[in-house]
N, C-alpha and C positions, 0 to 999 in steps of 0.2 A: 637280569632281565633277558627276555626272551628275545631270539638276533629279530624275529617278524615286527616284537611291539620297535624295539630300537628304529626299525627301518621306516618306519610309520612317523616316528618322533622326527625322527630327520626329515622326512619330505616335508611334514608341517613347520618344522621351523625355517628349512625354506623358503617354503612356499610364504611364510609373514616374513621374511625378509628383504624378499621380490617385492612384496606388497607395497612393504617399509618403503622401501628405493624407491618406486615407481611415485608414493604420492609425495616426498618428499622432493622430486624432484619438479612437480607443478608447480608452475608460475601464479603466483596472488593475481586473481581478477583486478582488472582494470577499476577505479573509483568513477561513479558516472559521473558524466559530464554536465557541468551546468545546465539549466536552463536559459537558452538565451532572452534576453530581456528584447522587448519592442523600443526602437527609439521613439526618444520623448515626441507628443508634436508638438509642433508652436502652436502656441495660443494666445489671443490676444482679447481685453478688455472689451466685453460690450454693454450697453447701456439697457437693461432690461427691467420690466414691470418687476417691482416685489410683490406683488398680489394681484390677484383678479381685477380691473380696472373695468367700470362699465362706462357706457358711452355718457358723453356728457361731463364727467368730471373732471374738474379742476387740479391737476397733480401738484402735489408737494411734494418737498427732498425724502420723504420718507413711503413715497410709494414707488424711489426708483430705485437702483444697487446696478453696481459695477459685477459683471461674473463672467469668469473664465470663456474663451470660445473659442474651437482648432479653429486655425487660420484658414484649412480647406472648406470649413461649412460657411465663415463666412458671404452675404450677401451684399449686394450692393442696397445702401439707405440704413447700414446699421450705424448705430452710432458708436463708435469708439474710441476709447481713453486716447488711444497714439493719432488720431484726426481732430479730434474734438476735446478737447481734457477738460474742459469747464461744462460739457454738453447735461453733465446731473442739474447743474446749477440753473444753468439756459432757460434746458427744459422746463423745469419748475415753473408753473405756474400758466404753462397750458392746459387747454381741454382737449379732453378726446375724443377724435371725430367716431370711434368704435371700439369694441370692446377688445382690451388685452388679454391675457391669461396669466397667470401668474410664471412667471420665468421667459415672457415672450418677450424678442427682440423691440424695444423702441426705436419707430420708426417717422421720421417726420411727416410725411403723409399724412400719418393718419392721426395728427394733431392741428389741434388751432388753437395759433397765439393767441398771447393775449392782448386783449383788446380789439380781438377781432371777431364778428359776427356769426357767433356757431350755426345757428338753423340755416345760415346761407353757404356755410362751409359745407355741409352733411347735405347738401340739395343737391339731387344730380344734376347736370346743365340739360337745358330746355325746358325744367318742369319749373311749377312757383308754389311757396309755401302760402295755402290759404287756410283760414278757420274758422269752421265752424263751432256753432253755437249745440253742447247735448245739455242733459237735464244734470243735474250731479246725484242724483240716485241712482243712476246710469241706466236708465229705462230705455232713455235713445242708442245706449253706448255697449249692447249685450252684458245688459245686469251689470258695468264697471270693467268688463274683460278686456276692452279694446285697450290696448297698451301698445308705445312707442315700436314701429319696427312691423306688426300686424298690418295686415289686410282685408281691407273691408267693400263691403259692397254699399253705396249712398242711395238711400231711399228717399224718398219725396213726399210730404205728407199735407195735401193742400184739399182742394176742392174743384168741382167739375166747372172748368168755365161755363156761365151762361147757366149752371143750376139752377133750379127753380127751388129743391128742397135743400141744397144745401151739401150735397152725397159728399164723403169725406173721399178721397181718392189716395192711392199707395202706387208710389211707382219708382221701380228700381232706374235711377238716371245715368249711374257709372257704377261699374264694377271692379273690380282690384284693384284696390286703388290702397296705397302704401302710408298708410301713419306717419307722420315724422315724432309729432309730440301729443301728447295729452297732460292740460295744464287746468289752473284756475285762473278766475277771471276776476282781475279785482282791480275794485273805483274807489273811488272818493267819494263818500256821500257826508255831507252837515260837518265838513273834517275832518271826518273819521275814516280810515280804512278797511274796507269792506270785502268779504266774496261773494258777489254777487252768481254766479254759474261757473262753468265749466265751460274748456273748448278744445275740440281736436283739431291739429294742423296737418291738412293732406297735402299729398306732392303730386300735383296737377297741372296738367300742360294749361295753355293761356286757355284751349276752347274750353277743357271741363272746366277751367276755374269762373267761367261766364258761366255754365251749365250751373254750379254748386250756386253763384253769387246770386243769379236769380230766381233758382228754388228756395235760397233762405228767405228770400221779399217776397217772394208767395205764399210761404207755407212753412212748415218744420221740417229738419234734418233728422235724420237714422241712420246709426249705423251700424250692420248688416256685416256682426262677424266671419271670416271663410277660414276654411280649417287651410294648416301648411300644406297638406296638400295639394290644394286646388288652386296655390298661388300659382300664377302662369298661365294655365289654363282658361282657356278662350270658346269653352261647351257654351257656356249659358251667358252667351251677347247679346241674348234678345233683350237686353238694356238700351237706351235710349244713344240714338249715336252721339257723338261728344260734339261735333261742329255746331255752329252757332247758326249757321242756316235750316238744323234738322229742327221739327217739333217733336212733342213730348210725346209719347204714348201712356196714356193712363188704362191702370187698371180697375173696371169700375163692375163688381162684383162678378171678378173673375173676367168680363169680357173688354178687349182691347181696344181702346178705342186712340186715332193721331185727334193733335191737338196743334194747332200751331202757336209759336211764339209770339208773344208780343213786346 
């Protein structure tokens, strides 16, 4: 072999020898490092709806359940296993004064025992539950729409004091005015049990509920669906003032005319 190829043959098998050495001599990477884990949190037992609960009903053991809850979200009014450990049982067989959601903490608030007076439980203080009298085809009641928790405007449906013809009169007496119930109306007639109509319970200070009690002895009640939005809203007052010293203002084909009470 020629001394050039020889000298060629040598540098390479150096040169992989160096190589050799050089990776042989690295250290094996490190193995990664765990991931560290989050400490556990405490959690503790709380007393929640197992289902959508709407206002009004009566709870049993099986629309309540015990579920897990971190101890920092806890609230004050929750009810819990390590406070309360019989609270599934307790509770049972109250009503609710509002509606639950399904997984929402139970809260005593917003229950009433039992044996206690729900439509005075759900009444806010200073108003009173009064009712009127609609038709049950619901011609007075927005075609049957008006439902518990709505807001409605009370119409008044009588006649022109002191008419000579008769003229039927329309006049809005209160406006927003809060539903609490919408129920039926049922008598005893020859021993039989009967439904005689229908009747919505509004939540009225003591003046409207003088205002409502003496348009029913006049004349007939209406009530004067209002979209959610316009709950609050105080545009269109030009309803009758609610004191017991204002008269009425009748609408008698379109033109206003006061009235006083009698």
């Amino acid at each position: 072999m020629k001394p050039a190829r020889l000298a060629v043959l040598a540098i390479a098998l150096v040169a992989g020898g160096g190589a050799a050495f050089l990776m042989s001599g690295d250290e094996a990477p490190p193995p990664p490092s765990p991931v560290a884990q989050a400490p556990a949190l405490p959690m503790t037992d709380v007393l929640v709806a197992a289902a959508d609960l709407p206002m009004g009903q009566t709870l049993k053991p099986e629309d309540l359940r015990w579920q897990r809850w971190p101890d920092q979200a806890l609230a004050p009014g929750y009810l819990t296993r390590a406070s309360a450990p019989k609270a599934l049982e307790e509770t049972a067989g109250s009503m609710t004064r509002m509606t639950f959601l399904a997984n929402e903490p139970i809260r005593a608030e917003k229950l009433v025992k039992a044996g206690s007076g729900f439509m005075s439980a759900i009444l806010p203080t200073g108003l009173r539950a009064v009712a009127v009298e609609i038709q049950r085809g619901g011609s007075t009641s927005a075609g049957g729409f008006v439902l518990p928790n709505d807001h409605v405007d009370v119409i008044s449906i009588g006649k022109v004091a002191g008419g000579t013809n008769g003229d039927p009169t329309a006049q809005t007496i209160l406006t927003d005015i809060r539903v609490l119930a919408v129920g039926q109306v049922v008598q005893e007639r020859n021993g039989e049990t009967v439904v005689t109509g229908d009747n919505a319970t509004l939540a009225l200070t003591p003046a409207q509920a003088e205002v409502v009690s003496l348009a029913q002895k006049t004349g007939a009640i209406t009530l004067a669906l209002r979209s959610i939005q316009d709950t609050g809203k105080t545009a269109d007052t030009a309803a009758a003032d609610a004191s017991p010293e204002a008269g009425l203002t009748i609408v008698r084909f379109g033109v206003a005319q006061q009235q006083p009470r009698r």
